[in-house]
N, C-alpha and C positions, 0 to 999 in steps of 0.2 A: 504494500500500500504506500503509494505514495506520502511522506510527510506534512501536506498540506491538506491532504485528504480525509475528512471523519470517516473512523468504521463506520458500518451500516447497524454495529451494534448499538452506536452511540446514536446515531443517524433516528434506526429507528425507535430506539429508546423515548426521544424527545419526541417521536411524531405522535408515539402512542399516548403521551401522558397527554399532549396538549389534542386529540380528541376525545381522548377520556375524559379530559375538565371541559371540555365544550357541549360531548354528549351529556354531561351530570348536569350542566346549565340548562341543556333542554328538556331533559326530566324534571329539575325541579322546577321549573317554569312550566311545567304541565301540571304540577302538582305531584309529584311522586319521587324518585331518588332512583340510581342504578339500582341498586339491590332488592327493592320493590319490582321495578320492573325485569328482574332475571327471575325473581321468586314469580310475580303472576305469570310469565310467558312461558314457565316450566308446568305449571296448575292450570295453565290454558291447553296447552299440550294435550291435558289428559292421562300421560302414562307415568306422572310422578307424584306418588299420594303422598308418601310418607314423608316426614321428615328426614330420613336417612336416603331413599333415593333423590328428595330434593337437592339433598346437602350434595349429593354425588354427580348431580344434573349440571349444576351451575359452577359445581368446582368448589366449594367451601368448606369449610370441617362445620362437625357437627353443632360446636357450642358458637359460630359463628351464625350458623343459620336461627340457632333458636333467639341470639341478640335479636336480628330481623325478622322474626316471626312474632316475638313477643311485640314489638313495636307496632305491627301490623295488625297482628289481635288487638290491642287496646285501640288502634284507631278504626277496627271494624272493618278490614281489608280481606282477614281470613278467620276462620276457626277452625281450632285445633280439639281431638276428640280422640280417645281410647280407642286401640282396634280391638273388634270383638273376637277374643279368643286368647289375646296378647296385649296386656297392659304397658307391656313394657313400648310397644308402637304407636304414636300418634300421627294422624290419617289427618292433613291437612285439606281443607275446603277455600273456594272463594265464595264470598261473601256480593251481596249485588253490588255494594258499594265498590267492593274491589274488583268486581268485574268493569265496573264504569273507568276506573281506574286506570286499569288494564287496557277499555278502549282506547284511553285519551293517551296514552302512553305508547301504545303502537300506533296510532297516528302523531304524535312525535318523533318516534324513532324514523318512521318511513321517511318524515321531510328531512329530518337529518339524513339520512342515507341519499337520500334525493341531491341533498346541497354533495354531499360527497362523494357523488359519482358526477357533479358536473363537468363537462369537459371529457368526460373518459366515454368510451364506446364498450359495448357490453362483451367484444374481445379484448379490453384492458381492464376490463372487472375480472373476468375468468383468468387473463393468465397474473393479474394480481392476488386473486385467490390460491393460483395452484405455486408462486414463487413463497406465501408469506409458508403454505403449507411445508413446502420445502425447508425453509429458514427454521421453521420450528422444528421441523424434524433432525438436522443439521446442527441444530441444538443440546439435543438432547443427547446423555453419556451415553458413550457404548456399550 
């Protein structure tokens, strides 16, 4: 690498952070926060009840999801309930309110995605898909 050159570690390090605080500006200006919106778009899904598959859906440990679940239960977003058979599982629900939520939230996310694909044609989405796939992989220990 060149000496005047940034890695693309450092490169992309800084791209992520600063759409990461741009998309968290559009969530909360929808009314909701990232972690709200990766919890309902996993319960909108359908295939992840529990607390434990949630927590594995979105990447999180488990005492991380239940900070944002607890928060979301008291604001009436979700409810959480016993599975029958096994106490030890709680079987998380959305709530109307957190469905409404949920709308306004992926209709955020979409025009953010919209402003983020300006300029690019949907073969420099796919092969930016299939290089970041790469990078992560390339990442990862042997």
């Amino acid at each position: 690498m060149p000496p005047d050159e940034e890695s693309l570690s450092l490169l992309i390090g800084r791209a992520a952070k600063e759409l990461s605080r741009s998309f968290d500006d559009v969530l909360v200006a929808a009314g909701g926060s990232a972690p709200a919106w990766q919890v309902l778009r996993a319960l909108e899904a359908g295939s992840h009840r529990t607390q434990a598959d949630l927590a594995a859906a979105i990447g999180v440990r488990q005492p991380t999801l239940t900070h944002h679940l607890d928060a979301m239960e008291r604001a009436g977003l979700v409810i959480r309930e016993r599975a029958d058979g096994n106490r030890r599982v709680q079987v998380v629900t959305v709530t109307e309110p957190g469905r409404q939520l949920f709308l306004r939230l992926r209709r955020a996310a979409a025009s953010f995605d919209g402003r983020l694909r300006a300029g690019l044609t949907d073969g420099d989405v796919a092969e930016l898909r299939r290089v970041l796939a790469q990078l992560a992989e390339n990442a990862r220990p042997d």
